[in-house]
C-alpha positions in Angstrom: -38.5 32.5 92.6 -35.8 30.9 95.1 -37.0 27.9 94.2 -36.1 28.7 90.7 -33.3 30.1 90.9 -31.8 27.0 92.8 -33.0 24.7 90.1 -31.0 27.3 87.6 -27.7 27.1 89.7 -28.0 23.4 89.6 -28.1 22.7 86.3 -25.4 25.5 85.1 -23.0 23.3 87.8 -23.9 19.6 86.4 -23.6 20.9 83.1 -20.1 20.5 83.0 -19.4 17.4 85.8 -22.4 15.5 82.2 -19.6 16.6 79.4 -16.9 15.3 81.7 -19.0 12.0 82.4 -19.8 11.5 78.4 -15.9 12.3 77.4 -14.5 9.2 79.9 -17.4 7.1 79.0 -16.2 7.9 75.4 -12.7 7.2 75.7 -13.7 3.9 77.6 -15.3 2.9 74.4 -12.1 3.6 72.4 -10.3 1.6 74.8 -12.0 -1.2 74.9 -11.7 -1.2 70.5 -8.1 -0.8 71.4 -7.8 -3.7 73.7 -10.2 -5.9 71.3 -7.7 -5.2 68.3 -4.1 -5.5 70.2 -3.4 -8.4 68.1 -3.0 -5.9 65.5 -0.5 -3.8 67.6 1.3 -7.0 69.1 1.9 -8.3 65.2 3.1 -5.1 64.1 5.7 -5.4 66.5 6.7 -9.1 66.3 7.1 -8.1 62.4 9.0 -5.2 63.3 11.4 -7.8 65.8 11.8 -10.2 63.5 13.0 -8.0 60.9 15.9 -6.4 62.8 16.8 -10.0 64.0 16.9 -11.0 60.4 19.4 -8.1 59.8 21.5 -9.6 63.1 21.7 -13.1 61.6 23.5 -11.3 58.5 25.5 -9.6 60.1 27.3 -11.9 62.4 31.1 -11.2 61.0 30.8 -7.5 61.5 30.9 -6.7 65.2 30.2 -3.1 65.3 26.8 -3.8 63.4 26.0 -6.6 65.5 26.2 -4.3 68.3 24.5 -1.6 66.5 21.5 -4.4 65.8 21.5 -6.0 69.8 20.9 -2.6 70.9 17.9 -2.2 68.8 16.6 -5.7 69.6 17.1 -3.9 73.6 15.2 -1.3 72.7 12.3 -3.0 71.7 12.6 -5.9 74.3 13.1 -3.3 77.2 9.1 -2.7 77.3 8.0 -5.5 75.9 9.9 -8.6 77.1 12.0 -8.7 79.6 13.9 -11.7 80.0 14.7 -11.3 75.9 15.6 -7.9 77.2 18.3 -9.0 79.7 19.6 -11.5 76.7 20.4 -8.7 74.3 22.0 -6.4 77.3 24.3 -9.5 78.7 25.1 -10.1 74.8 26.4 -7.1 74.2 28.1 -6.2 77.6 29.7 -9.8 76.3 30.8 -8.5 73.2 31.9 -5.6 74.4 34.4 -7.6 76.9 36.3 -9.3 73.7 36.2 -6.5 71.8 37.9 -4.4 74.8 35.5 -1.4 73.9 34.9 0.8 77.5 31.9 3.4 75.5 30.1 0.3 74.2 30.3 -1.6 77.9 29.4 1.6 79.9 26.3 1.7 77.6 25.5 -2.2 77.9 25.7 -1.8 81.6 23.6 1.1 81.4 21.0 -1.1 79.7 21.4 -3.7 81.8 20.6 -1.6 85.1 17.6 -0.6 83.1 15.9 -3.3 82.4 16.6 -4.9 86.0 15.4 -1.9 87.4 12.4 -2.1 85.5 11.9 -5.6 87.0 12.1 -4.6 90.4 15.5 -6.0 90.9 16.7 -2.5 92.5 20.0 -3.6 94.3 21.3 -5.8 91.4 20.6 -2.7 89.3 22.9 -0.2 91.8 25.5 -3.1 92.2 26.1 -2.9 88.4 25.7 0.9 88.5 28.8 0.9 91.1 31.0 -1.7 88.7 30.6 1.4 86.0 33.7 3.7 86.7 31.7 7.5 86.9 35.8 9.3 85.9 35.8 7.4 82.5 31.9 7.7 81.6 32.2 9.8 78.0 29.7 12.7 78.1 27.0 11.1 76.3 26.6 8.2 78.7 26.0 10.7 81.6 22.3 11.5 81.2 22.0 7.6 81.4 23.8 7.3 84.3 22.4 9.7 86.5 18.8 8.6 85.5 19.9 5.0 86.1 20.8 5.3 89.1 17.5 8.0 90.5 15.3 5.3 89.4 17.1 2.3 91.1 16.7 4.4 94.6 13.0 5.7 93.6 12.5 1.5 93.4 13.9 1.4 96.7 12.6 3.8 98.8 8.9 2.4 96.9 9.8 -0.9 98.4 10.8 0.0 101.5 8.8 2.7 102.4 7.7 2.9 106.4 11.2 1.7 106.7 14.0 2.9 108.4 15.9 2.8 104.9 13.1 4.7 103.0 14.3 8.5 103.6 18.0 7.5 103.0 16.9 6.1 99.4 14.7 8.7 98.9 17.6 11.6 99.3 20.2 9.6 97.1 17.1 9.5 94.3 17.3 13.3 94.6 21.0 13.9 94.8 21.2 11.8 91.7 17.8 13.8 90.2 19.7 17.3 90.9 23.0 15.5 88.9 20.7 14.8 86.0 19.0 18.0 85.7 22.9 19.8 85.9 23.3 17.6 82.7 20.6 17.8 80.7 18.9 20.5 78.3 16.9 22.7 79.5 14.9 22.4 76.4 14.5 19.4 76.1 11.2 16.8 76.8 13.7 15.1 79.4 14.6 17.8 81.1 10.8 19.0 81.6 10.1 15.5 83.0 12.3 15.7 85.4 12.1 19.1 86.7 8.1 18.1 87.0 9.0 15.5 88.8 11.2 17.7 91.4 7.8 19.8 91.9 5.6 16.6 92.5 9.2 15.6 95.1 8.2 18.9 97.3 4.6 19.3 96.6 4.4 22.3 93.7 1.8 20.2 92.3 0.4 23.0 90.4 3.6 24.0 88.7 4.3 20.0 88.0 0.8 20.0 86.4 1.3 22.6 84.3 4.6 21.3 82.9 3.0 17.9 82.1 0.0 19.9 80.4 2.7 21.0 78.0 4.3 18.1 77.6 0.7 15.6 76.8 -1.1 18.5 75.0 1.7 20.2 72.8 5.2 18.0 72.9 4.6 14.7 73.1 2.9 12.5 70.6 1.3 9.2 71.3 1.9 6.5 70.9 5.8 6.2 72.9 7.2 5.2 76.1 7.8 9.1 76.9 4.3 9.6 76.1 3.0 6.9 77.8 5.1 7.8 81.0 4.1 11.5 80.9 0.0 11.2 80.8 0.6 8.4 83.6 2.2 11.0 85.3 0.0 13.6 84.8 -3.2 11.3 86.3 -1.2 10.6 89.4 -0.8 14.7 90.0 -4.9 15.1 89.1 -5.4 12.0 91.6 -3.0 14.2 94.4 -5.4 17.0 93.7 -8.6 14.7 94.1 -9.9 15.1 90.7 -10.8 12.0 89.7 -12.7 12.9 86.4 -9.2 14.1 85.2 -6.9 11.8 86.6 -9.3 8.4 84.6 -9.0 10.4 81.7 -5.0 11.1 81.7 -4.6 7.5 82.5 -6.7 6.2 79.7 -4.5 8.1 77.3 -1.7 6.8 79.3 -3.2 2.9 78.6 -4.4 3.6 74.8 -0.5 4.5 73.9 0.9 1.6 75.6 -1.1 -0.8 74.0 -0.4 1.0 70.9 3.2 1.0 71.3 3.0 -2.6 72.7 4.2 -1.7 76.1 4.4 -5.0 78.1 6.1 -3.2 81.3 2.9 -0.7 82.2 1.4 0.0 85.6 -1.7 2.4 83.8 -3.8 -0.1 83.0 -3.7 -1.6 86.5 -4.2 1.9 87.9 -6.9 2.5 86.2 -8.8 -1.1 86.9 -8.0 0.3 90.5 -9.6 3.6 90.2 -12.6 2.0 87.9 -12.9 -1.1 91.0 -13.1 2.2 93.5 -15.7 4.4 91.4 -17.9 1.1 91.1 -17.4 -0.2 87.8 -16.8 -3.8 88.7 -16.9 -5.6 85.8 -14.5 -3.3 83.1 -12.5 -2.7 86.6 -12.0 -6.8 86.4 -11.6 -7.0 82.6 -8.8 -4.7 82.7 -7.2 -6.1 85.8 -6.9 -9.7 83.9 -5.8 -8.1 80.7 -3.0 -6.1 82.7 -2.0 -9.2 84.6 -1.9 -11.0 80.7 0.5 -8.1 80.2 2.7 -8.8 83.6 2.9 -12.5 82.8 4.2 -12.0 79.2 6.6 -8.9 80.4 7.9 -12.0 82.7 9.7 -9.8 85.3 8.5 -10.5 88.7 8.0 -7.4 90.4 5.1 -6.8 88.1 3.6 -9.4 88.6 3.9 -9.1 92.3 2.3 -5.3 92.2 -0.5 -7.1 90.2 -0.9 -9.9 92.1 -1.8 -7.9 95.4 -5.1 -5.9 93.0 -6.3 -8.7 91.4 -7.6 -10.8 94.4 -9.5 -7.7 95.2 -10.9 -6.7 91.9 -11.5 -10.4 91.3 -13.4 -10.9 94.3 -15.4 -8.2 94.3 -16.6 -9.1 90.6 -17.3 -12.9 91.9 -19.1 -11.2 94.3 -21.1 -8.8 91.9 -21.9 -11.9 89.6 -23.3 -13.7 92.5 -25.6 -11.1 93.6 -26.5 -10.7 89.5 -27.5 -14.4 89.5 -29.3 -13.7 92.6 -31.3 -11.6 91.4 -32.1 -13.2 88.0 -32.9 -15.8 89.7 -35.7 -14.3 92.0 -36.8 -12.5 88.7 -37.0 -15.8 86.9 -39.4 -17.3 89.4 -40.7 -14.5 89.6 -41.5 -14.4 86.0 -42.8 -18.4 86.3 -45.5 -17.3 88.9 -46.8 -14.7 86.6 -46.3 -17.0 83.4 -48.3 -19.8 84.9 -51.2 -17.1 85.9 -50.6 -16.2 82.0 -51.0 -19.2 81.0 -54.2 -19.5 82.5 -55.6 -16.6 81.6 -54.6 -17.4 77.8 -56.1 -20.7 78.2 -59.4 -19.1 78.9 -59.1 -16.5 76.0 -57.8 -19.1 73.3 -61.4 -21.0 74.2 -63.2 -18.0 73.8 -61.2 -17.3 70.5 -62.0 -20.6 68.8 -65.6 -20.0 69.2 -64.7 -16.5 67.4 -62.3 -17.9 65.0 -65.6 -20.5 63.9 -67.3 -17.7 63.3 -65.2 -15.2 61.9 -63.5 -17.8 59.4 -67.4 -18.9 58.2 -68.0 -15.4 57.8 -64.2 -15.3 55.8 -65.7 -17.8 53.7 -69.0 -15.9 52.9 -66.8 -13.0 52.1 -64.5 -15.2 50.0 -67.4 -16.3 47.7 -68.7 -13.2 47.4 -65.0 -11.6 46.2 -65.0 -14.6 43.8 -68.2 -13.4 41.9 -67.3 -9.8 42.4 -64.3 -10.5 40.5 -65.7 -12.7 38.2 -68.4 -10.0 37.1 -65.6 -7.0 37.1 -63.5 -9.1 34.7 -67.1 -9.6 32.9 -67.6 -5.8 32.5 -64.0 -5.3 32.0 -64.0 -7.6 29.1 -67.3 -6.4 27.9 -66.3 -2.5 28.0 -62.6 -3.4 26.0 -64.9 -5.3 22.9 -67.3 -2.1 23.1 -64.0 0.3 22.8 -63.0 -1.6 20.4 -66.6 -1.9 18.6 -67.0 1.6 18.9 -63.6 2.5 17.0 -64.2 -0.2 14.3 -67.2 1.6 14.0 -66.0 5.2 13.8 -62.9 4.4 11.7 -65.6 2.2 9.5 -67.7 5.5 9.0 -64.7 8.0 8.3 -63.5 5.4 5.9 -67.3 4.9 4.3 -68.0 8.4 4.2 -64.3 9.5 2.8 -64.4 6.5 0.0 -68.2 7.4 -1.4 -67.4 10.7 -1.6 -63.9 9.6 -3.4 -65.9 7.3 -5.5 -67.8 9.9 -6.7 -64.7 12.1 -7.6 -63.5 8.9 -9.8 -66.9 8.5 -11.8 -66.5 12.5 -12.4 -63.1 11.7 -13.6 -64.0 8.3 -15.5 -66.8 10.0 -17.1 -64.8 13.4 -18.3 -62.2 10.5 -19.4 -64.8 8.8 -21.4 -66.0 12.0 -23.4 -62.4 13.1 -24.1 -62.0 9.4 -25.7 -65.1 9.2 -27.4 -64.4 13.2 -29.0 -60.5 11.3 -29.7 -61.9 8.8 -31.2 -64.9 10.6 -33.3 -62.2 13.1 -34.9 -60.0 9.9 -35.6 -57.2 11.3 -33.4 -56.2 7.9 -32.5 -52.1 8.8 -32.4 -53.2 11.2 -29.4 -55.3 8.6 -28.5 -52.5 5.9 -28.3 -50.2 8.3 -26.7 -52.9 9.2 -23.9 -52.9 5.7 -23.1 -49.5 5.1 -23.4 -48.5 8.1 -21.0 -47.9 7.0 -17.1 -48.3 10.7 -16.5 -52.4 10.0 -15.6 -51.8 7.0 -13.6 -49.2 8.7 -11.6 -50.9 11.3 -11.0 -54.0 9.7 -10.0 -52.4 7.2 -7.3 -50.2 10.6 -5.7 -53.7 12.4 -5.3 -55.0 8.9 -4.0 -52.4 8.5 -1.7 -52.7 12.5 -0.6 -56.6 11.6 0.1 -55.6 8.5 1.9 -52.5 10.0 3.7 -55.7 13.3 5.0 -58.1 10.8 5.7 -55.8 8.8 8.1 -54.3 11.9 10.1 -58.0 12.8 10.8 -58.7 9.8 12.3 -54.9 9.3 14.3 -53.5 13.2 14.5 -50.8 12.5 16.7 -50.0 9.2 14.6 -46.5 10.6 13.1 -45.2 11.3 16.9 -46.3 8.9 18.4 -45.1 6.1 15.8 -41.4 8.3 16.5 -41.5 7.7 19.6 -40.8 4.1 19.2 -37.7 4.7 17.5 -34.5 5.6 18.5 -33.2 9.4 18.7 -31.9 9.4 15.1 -34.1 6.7 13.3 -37.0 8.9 13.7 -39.2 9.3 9.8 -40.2 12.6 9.4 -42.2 13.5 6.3 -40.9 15.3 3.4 -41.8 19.4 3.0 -45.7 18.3 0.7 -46.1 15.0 2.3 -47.8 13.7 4.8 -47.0 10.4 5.4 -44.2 8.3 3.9 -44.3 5.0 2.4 -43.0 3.4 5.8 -45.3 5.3 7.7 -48.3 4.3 5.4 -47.7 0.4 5.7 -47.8 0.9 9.4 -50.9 3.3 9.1 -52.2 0.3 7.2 -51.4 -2.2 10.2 -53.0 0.2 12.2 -56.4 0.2 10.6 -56.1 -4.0 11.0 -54.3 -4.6 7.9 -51.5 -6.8 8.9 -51.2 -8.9 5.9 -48.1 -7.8 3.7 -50.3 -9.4 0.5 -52.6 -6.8 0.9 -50.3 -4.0 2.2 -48.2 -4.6 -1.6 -51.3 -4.4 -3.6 -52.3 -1.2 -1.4 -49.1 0.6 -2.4 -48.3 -1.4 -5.6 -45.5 -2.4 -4.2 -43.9 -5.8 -4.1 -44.4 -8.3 -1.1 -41.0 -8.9 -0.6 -40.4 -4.6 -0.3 -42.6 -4.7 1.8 -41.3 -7.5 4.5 -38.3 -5.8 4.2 -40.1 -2.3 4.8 -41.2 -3.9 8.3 -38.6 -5.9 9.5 -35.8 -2.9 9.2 -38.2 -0.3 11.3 -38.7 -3.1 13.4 -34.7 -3.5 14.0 -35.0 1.0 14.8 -37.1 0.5 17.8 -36.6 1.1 21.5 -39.5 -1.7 22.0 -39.3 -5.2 21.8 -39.5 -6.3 18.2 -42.2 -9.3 18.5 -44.1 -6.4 20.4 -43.9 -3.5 18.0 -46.7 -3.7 16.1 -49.0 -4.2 19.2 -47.9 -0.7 20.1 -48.5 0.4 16.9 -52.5 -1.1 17.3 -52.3 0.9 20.3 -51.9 4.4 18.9 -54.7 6.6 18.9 -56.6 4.1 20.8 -60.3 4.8 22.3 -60.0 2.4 25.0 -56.0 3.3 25.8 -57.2 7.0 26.0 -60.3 5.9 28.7 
């Protein structure tokens, strides 16, 4: 039951370390499509540069706008070129000088600091810091200025760390931190990263963590630069903590919104090649080490590529080395894998003999069998042909005796009639009533007659034999060319020349002297119900032989 239990506890504690594990594994996968298709972010942004420079080369007599336009072309430089970066700040702290306008050259220095800070290029960025004059810095450039100058010293005391210069950096980084949170709104995303960043300063990592929560879950929206900064952040608290589940995912997010937002100037994606090198994963540690050191080298500012430079060897190395033992190993497997296919090959040797011997005797067997199938088919298509003529010999026959019967007794019916016709002549004739005579002759009335009860007899005598005839002719038509009979009738005349073909009398001669029609009203009879049908008109009348069938209905 201990035993159990143990088992229990186990799995209720891996449960959640597996979810973690499948989440970074898929937002691994998501990077790696993101990396594949940064082409797609990089031209979005080269279009987006190449626009505003567009509105700059149409703008050159207006100098405001042309300031207005260089500080756009900054902003979009600042992270993702840096040398085109430093063009547009010098440009416009140049402009600024002819113009003799202080606001716009406190904010071109302020740009200028930014971007050499972001290079690594600390002390040129606080000795243009100190040639800005803090009593005439308008209200809006102050924010700027304090943050300017925090992250210049942060460089610093980074770079000389273990030094004896380190803690004196690091306090004017905070005096200037404690300036810039006087300044700013309390309400604001700004403000939030930097009071976080005063927590991480004197190790409130827990309040720090929750503030950046905020800020990546709620505030923020990727893809930005603020973003980008506060999820890379975030994994650097989770790291402090020693939860490294956390602190790969936050810098993930971190990675995925800079390469969205085409951010050149990154350190995530070499932190997380780092932290992938030291959980084992060699080879995506090494893919994203070169693609981050692609990144550095097109940035062009060579502090980056410095920081990069140390990790790469590593990374590099240890994926040489991991490649090495991989060939290693394939090839012992590989000769491995001769040995056993030469003993294979052997083995197969001995069984293909063996097999021949079978295959003689299987494919003379094949043969017997082959033969035999030939006469087996040959005497089904025999009986096959032989049962279709009896079908077809037993209907003649049927429809031959309906027909026999039917006529002889209609025959019979006629002599009755001839002979009653005869005595009413002969009485005509013998009381010398020949006017009534001539005008029985004469009348149409008998003939008519006669042929309508012929055609009744003929129309009954058919519909025994084919009872479904009517329908099933129908259903070769379309929906509304379907012939239905008349309220007294039976058949029509366009169902009787078909009830004709039916009973194998196909020839229109015949079929006119049948109805006493013409031949000609008769071909055209046939070809318009051909034109009505849903079959194929060369083919209609063989469905028509078909109808009622013996054979079709076996």
């Amino acid at each position: 039951m201990r035993f159990v239990s143990s088992i229990i506890l186990l799995v209720v504690f891996s449960l959640p370390l597996a979810t973690a594990s499948v989440q970074i594994d898929s937002l691994l996968q998501e990077l790696d499509e993101k990396l594949k298709n940064r082409d797609i972010y990089v031209d979005a942004k080269k279009k987006k540069i190449a626009g505003i420079q567009e509105r700059l080369q149409s703008a050159l007599n207006q100098p405001e706008v042309v300031y207005s336009i260089q500080n756009e072309l900054f902003a979009e430089y600042k992270v993702y070129r840096f040398d085109s970066a430093l063009h547009y700040a010098y440009a416009n702290i140049r402009l600024a000088d002819q113009l003799q306008r202080p606001s716009w050259k406190t904010e071109a220095m302020l740009n200028l600091s930014s971007i050499l800070t972001a290079a690594g290029m600390y002390k040129e960025s606080i000795e243009n810091l100190v040639n800005i004059d803090r009593q005439v810095i308008p209200a809006t450039f102050l924010e700027r200025y304090f943050l300017e100058y925090k992250r210049a010293y942060e460089g610093l005391q980074l770079y000389a760390s273990g030094g004896n210069f380190g803690s004196t950096y690091i306090q004017q980084a905070r005096s200037f931190q404690d300036s810039l949170l006087n300044v700013l709104d309390e309400q604001s995303n700004d403000y939030l990263l930097e009071l976080g960043l005063t927590h991480i300063a004197e190790d409130r990592l827990s309040q720090a963590k929750q503030i950046y929560l905020d800020l990546c879950e709620n505030r923020l929206e990727p893809p930005s630069p603020l973003y980008a900064k506060a999820t890379a952040t975030l994994a650097n608290i989770y790291a402090q903590q020693n939860e490294n589940t956390q602190q790969k995912h936050w810098l993930i997010r971190s990675t995925m919104s800079d390469i969205e937002a085409v951010i050149k100037e990154n350190a995530s994606l070499t932190n997380l090649a780092m932290q992938l090198y030291q959980d084992g994963e060699i080879e995506r540690a090494n893919n994203y080490i070169e693609y981050a050191l692609a990144d550095a080298n097109f940035y062009n500012a060579r502090q980056r590529k410095v920081e990069i430079s140390k990790i790469y060897p590593i990374i590099n190395e240890a994926y040489q080395r991991q490649e090495q033992q991989q060939q290693d190993t394939l090839r012992f497997y590989l000769g491995f894998i001769t040995a056993i296919s030469i003993l294979l090959i052997i083995a197969l040797s001995a069984i293909y003999l063996q097999m021949k011997k079978l295959s003689r005797a299987r494919q003379n067997l094949h043969n017997l069998n082959t033969e035999l199938s030939k006469v087996n088919k040959r005497l089904h298509e025999s009986n096959t042909k032989l049962n279709e003529s009896n079908e077809k010999l037993k209907e003649a026959n049927f429809i031959k005796e309906e027909y026999i019967g039917h006529f002889l007794n209609q025959c019979s019916v006629y002599i009755d009639k001839l002979e009653s016709y005869q005595k009413v002549v002969r009485k005509k004739v013998m009381t010398k009533e020949l006017k009534a005579l001539i005008k029985m002759t004469e009348s149409k009335t008998f003939v008519e007659s006669e042929l309508k009860e012929f055609y009744a007899n003929f129309d009954r005598a058919f519909l025994r034999l084919y009872p479904n005839f009517v329908d099933e002719f129908n259903s070769l038509l379309g929906e509304n060319q379907k012939i239905i009979p008349k309220n007294g009738e039976l058949l029509t005349t366009e169902l009787r020349i078909f009830a004709l073909i039916r009973l194998g009398i196909s020839d229109s001669y015949k079929i006119a002297h049948f109805l006493r029609y013409s031949v000609n009203t008769i071909y055209n009879y046939r070809a318009q119900i051909k034109n009505k049908s849903t079959v194929e008109r060369d083919h209609f009348e063989n469905h028509i032989m078909s109808i009622g069938s013996f054979y079709n209905d076996n």
